[in-house]
Steps between C-alpha positions, in 0.01 A plus 500: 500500500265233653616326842602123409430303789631164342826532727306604789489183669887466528663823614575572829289682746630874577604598851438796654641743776187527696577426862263628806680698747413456899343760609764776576697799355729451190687704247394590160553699185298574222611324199227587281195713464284510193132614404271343378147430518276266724232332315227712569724754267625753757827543541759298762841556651650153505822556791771173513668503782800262546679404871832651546595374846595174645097392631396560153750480212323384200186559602255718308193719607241612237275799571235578243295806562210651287541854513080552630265247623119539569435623879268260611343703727480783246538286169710826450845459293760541788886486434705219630676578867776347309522708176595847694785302703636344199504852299686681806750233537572508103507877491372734827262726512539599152318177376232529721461817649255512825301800326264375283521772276852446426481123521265587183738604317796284566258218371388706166735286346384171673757295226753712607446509877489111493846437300645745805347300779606160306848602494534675787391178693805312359766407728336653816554318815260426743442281832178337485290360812416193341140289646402143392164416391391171423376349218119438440358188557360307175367226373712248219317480202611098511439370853229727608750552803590802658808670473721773639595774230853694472592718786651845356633811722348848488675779617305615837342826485707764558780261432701680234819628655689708197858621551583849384144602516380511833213359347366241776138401425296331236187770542528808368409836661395651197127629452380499151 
């Protein structure tokens, strides 16, 4: 079915939860965490994380992480600091075992391995160390003036504080 913008011009504009944070610590939990793939094709964990204390009720966080990146000092795949924390919080050292020889086959069955770290993610609860950063600076298409983007928070590096786990950093240990 084709869109049909002819009632476009009437409805009413969507609202959204997106609030910035200050700068500070807050509860979360992850509500949902789903693969995917970024648009250079390889594949993404997409993390939603949604306030659960007073500071930050209703908020949301969104972390999307591609599972390697280009070293661009090597231009050598690397895995994400991010991808071995989110696989021990979801399921320990059996989804990603330090030894790389077991690691290897743990992710033999990648589809597998990345339904357990999806839904072992769900519900976990974490305190994250949140930082401000301030939007970029551009210029309106219109007036030719400039203008002050969107602020957004980022959780500061070794920021992710997960209960249960004793998981306390963003960078992983591991050596591939």
């Amino acid at each position: 079915m084709a869109f049909d913008p002819t009632g476009i011009a009437t409805l009413e504009v969507g609202g959204s939860n997106f609030k910035v944070l200050d700068e500070g610590s807050y509860e979360f939990e992850v509500d949902s965490a789903e693969w995917g793939q970024s648009k250079k094709g390889v594949p993404m964990l997409t993390v939603t994380f949604v306030g659960t204390d007073d500071k930050s009720s209703g908020a949301t966080f969104t972390d999307r992480v591609v599972i390697t990146y280009p070293n661009r000092k090597t231009g050598k795949d690397v895995i994400h600091w991010n991808i071995p924390m989110y696989a021990h919080v979801a399921g320990g050292e059996k989804l990603f075992p330090a030894d790389a020889k077991k690691r290897a086959a743990v992710l033999k069955d990648f589809e597998k391995w990345q339904d357990a770290v999806a839904k072992g993610l769900i519900g976990k609860k974490a305190v994250l160390d949140l930082e401000v950063q301030e939007g970029t600076p551009y210029l309106d298409p219109k007036t030719g003036e400039e203008k002050q983007g969107y602020a957004s928070n980022n959780v500061a590096r070794n920021g992710y504080h997960w209960a249960d786990t004793g998981n306390t950093k963003s960078a992983s240990s591991v050596v591939i």
